[in-house]
C-alpha positions as CSV (number, residue, x, y, z in Angstrom):
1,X,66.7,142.5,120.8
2,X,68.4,143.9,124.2
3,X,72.2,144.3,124.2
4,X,72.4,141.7,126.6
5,X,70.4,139.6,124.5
6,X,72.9,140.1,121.8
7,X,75.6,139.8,124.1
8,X,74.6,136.2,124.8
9,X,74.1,135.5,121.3
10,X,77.3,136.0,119.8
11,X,78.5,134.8,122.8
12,X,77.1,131.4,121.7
13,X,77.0,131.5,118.0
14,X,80.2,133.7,117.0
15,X,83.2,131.6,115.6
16,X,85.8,131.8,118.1
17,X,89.0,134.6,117.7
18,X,91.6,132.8,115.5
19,X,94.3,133.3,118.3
20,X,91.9,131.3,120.8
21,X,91.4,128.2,118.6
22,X,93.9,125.6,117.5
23,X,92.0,124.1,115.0
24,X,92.1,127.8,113.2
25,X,96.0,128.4,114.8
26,X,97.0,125.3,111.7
27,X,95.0,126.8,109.3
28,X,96.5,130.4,109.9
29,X,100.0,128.7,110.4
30,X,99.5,126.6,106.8
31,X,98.9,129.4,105.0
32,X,102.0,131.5,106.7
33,X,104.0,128.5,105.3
34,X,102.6,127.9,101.9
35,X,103.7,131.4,101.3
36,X,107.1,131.5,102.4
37,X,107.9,127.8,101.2
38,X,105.0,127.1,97.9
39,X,106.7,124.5,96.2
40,X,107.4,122.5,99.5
41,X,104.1,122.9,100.4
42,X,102.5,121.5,97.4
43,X,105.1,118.8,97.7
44,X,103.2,118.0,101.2
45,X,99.3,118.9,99.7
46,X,100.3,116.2,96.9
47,X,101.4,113.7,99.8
48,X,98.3,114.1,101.6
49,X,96.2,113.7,98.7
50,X,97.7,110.5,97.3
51,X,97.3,109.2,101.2
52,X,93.5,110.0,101.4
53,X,93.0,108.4,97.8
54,X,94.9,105.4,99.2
55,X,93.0,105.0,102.2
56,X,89.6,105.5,100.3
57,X,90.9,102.5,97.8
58,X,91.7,100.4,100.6
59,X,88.8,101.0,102.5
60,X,86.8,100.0,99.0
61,X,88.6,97.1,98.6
62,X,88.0,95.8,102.3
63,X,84.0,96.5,101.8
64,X,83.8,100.4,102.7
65,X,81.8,101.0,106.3
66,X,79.1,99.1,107.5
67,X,76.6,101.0,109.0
């Protein structure tokens, strides 16, 4: 394969540079604050959990998704 051919490749397919995507800028910045705070972080992990398992029983007892 040519260099340029390359080139355009990973230009394409590469994950994007942490610094130049938000959706990787939370997960960089979550784990910066589980570190410096652990217990107040699994305070908010527990939170989130209990909320998806509440939504997933709600959504059960309204009929789930019809597709």
């Amino acid at each position: 394969m040519s260099a340029s051919g390359k080139r355009a490749y990973f230009e394409t397919f590469a994950p994007p540079a942490l610094f130049n995507h938000p959706e990787h800028d939370g997960f960089r910045f979550g784990r910066k604050l589980a570190k410096r705070y652990p217990e107040k972080m699994m305070q908010v992990m527990e939170g989130f959990r209990q909320g998806v398992k509440a939504g997933t029983e709600a959504a059960q007892r309204a009929g789930g998704q019809s597709a």
